[in-house]
ROPARO-312447 format. One record per atom (N, C-alpha, C): x negated, y, z. Coordinates in steps of 0.001 Angstrom, whole numbers, plus 500000, padded with zeros to 6 digits. Each point is the difference from the previous one (the first is absolute). Example, Ala and Ser with C-alpha at 12.3 -4.5 7.8 and 13.67 -1.06 7.14 Angstrom:
486810494310507800500890501190500000499100501200500000500350501050499280499180501190500060500770501090500730
// end
This chain:
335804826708861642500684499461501173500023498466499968500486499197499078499819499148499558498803499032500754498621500689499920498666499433499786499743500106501662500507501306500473500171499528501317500680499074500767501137499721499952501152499269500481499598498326499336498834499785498822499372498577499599499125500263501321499101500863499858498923500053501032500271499175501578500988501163500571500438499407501365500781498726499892501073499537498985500245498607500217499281499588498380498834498870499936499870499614499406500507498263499500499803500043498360500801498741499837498616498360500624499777499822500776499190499584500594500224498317500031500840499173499491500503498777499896499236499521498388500802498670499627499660499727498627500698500213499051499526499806498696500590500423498556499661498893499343501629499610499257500006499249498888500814500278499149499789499559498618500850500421498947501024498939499783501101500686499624501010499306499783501023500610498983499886499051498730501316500564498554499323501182500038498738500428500171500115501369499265499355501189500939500962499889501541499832500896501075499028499490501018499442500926500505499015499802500951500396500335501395500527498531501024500676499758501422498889500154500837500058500654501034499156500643501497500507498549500879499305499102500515501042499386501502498618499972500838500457499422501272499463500020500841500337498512500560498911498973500190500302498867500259498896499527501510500521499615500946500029499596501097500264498599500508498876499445501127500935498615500316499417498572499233500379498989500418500594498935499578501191498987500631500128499607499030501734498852500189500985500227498637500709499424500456501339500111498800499940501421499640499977500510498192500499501377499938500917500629500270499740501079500282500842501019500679499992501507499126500785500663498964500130501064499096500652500524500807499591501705499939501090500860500664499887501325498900500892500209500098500800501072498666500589501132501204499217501124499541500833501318500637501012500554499046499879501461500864501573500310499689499509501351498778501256500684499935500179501122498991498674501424500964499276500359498775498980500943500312499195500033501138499745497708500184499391499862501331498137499548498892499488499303500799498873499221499640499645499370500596499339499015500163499513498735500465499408499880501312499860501156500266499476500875501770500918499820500391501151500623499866502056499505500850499439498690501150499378498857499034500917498969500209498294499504501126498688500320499293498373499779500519500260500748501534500378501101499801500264500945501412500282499057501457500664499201500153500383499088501137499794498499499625500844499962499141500447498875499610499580498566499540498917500904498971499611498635499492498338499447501308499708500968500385498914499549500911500729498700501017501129500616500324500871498332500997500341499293498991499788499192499144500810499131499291498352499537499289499071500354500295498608499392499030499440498951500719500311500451500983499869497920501006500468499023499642501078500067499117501131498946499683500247499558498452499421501177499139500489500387498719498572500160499480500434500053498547499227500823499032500710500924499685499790501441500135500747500816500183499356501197498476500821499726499658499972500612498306500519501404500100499826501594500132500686501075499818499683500726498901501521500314499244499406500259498334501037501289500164498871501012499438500671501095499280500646500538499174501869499871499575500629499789498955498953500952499392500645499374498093499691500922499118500288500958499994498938501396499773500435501614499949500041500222501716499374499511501238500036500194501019498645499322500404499608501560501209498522499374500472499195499925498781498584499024500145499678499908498803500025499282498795501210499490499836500604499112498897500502500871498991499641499790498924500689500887498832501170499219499130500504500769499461501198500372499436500128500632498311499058499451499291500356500730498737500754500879499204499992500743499347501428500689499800500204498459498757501104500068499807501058499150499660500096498541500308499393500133501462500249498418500950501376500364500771501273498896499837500773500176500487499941500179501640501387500844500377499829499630501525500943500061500668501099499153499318501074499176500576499819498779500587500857499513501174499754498785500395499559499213499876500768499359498976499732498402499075498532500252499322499451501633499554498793500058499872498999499982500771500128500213501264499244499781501144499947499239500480501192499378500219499759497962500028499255499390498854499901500113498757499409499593499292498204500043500420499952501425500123498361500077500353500153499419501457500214500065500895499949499069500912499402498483499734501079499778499849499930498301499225498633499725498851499655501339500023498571499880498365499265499952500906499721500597501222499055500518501266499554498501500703501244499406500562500134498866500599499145498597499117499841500222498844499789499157498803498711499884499582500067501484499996498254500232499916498798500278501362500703499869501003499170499838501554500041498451499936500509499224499618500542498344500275500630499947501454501018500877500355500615499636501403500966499097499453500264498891500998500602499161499722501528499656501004501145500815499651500900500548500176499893500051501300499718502033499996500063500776501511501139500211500466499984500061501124500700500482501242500114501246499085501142500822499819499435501643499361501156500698501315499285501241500383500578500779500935500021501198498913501112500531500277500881501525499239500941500966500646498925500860500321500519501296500935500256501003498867501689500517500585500630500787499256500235499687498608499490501042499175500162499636498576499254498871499541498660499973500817499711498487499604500807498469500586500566500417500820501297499167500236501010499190498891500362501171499081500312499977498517499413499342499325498954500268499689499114499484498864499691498352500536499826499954501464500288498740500095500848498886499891501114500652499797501022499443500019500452499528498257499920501150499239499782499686498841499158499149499372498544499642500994498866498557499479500767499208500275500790499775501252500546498613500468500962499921498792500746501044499497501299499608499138499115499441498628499048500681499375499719499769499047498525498904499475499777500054501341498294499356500185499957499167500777500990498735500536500274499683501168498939499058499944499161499331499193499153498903500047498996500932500544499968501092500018498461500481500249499903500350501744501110499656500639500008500734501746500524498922500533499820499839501135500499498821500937501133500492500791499738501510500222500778500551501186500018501216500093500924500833500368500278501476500771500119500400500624499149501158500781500248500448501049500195501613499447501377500292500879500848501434499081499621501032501175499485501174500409499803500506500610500740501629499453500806500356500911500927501344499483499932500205498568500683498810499283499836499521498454501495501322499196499755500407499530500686500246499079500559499167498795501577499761500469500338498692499172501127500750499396500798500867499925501445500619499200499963500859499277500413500418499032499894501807499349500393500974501181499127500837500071500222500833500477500247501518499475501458500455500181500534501018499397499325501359499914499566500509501366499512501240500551498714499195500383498354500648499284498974499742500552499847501004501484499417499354500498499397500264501859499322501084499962501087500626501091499451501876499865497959500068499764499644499001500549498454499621499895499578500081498565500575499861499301499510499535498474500566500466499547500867501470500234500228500587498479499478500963499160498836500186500791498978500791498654499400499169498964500539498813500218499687499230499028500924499654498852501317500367499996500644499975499115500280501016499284499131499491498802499548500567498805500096500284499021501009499976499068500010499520498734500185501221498740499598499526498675499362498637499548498700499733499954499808499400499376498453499546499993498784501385500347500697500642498436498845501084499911499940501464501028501374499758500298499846500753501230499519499772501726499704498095500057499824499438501024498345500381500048499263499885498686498657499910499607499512501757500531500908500523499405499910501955500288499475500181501032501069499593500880500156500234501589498850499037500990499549498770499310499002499332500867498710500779500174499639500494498420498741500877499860499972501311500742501230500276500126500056501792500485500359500174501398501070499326500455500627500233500842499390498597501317499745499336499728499647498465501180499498500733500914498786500328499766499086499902500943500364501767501170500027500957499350500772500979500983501284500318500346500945498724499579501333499507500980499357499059501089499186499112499581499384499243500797499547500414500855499124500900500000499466501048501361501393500355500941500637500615499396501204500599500824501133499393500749499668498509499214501415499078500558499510498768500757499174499721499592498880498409500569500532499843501417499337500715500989500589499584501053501461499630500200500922501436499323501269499449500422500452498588499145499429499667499201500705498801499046499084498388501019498838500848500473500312498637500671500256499696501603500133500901500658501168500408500954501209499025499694500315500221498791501521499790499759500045498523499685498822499646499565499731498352499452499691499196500836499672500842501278499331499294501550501761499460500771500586501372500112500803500422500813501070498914500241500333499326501361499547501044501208498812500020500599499150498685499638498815499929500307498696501123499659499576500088500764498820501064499771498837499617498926499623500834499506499079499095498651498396500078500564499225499045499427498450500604501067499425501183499391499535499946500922498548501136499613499183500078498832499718498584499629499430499802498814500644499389499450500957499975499643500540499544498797499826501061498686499394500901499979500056501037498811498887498565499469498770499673500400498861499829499781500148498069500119499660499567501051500005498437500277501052499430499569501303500484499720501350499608499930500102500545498222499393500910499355500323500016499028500491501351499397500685500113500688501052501531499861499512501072499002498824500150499882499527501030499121500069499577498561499642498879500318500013499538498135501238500259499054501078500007500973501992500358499233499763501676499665498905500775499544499946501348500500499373500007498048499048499071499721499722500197498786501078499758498650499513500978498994500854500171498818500623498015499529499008499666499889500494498405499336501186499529500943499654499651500750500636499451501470501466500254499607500005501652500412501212500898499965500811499355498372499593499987498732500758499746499249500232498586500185499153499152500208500257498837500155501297499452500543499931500456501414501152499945500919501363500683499163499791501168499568500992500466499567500565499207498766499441499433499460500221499287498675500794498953500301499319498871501482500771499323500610501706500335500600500098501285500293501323500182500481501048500373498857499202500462499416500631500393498188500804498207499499499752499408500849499935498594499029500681498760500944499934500410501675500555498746500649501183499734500133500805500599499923501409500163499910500484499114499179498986499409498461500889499929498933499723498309500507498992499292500492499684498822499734500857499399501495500387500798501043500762499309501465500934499391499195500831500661499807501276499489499527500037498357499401499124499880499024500008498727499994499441498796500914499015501006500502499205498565501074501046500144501139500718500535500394500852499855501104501373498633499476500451499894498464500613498795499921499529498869499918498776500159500158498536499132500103499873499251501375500315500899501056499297499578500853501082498795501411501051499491499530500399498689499934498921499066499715499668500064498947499218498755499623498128499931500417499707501263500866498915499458500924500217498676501064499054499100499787499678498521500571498834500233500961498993500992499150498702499682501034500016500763501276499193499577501397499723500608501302500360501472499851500673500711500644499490501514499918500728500415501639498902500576500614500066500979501165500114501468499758501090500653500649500227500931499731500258501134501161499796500831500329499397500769501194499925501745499338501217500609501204499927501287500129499913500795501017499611501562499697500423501010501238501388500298500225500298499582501222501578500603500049500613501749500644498855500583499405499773501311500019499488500274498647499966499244498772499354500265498950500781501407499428499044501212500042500457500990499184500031500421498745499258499214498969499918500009498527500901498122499427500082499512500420501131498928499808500266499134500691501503500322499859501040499916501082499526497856500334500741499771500949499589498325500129501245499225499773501141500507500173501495499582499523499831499699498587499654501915498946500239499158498521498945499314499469498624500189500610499286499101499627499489498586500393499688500109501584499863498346500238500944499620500627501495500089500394500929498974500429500883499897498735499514501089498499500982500099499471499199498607498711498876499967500441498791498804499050500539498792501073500279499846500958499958498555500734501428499853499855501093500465499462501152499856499807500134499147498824499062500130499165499706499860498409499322498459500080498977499638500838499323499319499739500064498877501102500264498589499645500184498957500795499204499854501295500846500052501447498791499367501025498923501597500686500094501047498626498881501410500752500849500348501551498972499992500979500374501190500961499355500886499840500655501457500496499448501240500297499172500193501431498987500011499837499129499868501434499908502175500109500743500355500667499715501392500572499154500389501135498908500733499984498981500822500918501144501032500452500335500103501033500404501213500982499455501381500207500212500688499965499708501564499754498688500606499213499511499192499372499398499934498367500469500505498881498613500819499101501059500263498428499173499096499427499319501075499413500130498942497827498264499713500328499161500335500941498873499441499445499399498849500966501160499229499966499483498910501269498464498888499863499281500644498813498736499190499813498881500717501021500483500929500297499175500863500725500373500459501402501140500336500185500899499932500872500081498905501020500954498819499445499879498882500856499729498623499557498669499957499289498900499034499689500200498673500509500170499761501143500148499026500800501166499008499198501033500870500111501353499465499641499880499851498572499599500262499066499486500075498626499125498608499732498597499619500508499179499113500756501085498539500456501328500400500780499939498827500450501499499328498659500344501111499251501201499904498505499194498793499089498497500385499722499488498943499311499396499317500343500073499665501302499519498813500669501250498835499769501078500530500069501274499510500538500165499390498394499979500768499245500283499784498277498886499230499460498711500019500370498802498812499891500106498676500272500879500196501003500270498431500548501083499062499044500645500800499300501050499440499332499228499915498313499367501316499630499772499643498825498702499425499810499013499830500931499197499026499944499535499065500816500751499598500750500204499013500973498281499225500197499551499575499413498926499320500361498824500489500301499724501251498874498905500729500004500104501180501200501176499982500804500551501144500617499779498839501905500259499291499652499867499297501399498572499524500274499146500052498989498666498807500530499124501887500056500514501544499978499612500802500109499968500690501238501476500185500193500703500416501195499937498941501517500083498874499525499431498880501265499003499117499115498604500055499816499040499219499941500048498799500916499846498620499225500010499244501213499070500040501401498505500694499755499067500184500834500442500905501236501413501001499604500373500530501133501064499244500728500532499150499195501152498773500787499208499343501096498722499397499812499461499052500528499384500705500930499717501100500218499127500979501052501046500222500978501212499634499510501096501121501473500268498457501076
// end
């Protein structure tokens, strides 16, 4: 099943090594960099699907497949807590020579972004938070709880045996539920990605991740006072897998100067959803965190002098 589900979405971008693991991205564009980090049991399609095609006029548009997602691997005993995923981040960023990106972080990659800025702040200029997961969350999202797993050796059991024919049986409804209320496309199993969350790795991967996020919020949330740099932050105010109260008015409460920019009858996958409004978050956050390289892009003088 596996070899099919590579077949129809293949890892079709570039590969580089990094500490060890071997990162899938997909790079687009020129201008100031631009990193975008998906979410929990997404891949780098999430974000390629709409998104990054509007933003490659403007950007160099970098889409990287966390570790253990898509085709980025995950070693067994590579951590995959936060501060460890910011770390490879920041190894990623280091070894491409981007020279502090714009980084966009949908959902759980929302997180992990947030954790580079806390811990990696020389390496990013700016944030753009897109239905970011920023608090512990008590009860995981009726969406994701076949993923809570534990422990280890029973997370490993269940990826090999059980993934792929729960996956058959539930796929649609889990992403129904990840769309909702918005309708999800047609192809999103395939162009969007969707099939790839269906293989054994993936599945523990993710699960390993939820086994583990809980423990590292807590501290980055007394943390997040002392964010300084740009960050745009933007939700569904229909989001059905996280809420926008405890997560982004409950992050702009925290952090000097953030507004909560809300999409209207939108959920959680507004990269795909409502693109536009996504498109115009880091336009808005470009201008601030790179002011120069962001204006001689967006207004070239050759178009000043033409009007």
């Amino acid at each position: 099943m596996t070899r099919r589900i590579e077949a129809a979405v293949p890892g079709s971008g570039r590969f580089v090594e990094v500490d060890g693991e071997r990162f899938h991205y997909y790079e687009e564009g020129k201008g100031p960099p631009l990193l975008m980090i998906h979410g929990l049991m997404g891949s780098s399609r999430n974000l390629t699907y709409a998104l990054s095609g509007q933003l490659r006029e403007h950007f160099r548009v970098i889409t990287l497949d966390r570790p253990g997602s898509g085709y980025s691997t995950r070693h067994k005993g590579t951590a995959a807590d936060l501060p460890a995923q910011a770390r490879q981040v920041a190894a990623f960023i280091n070894t491409l020579g981007l020279d502090k990106p714009i980084v966009l972080g949908h959902s759980l990659g929302g997180a992990i972004s947030l954790a580079l800025a806390l811990d990696h702040s020389h390496a990013v200029s700016g944030l753009v938070l897109v239905a970011p997961l920023t608090h512990p969350q008590p009860t995981l999202p009726l969406v994701f709880w076949s993923l809570a797993v534990r422990p280890a050796w029973l997370r490993r059991w269940v990826s090999h045996t059980l993934t792929v024919p729960m996956g058959l049986l539930t796929r649609r409804a889990v992403v129904k539920g990840v769309f909702a209320p918005d309708s999800a496309p047609d192809d999103f199993a395939t162009r969007g990605g969707g099939l790839l969350g269906m293989r054994p790795d993936n599945f523990y991967a993710a699960s390993s991740e939820i086994a583990l996020v809980n423990d590292d919020l807590p501290e980055m949330v007394k943390r997040y006072p002392q964010l300084t740099l740009p960050i745009s932050l933007i939700y569904g105010a229909q989001d059905k897998v996280l809420d926008f109260r405890k997560h982004g008015q409950a992050l702009a409460d925290k952090v000097p100067g953030l507004k909560l920019q809300l999409v209207e009858g939108r959920g959680h996958m507004l990269p795909i959803t409502a693109t536009a409004r996504v498109v115009e978050a880091v336009q808005q956050l470009a201008k601030r965190a790179r002011p120069a390289q962001t204006a001689a892009i967006l207004h070239p003088p050759f178009a000043l002098t033409s009007q």
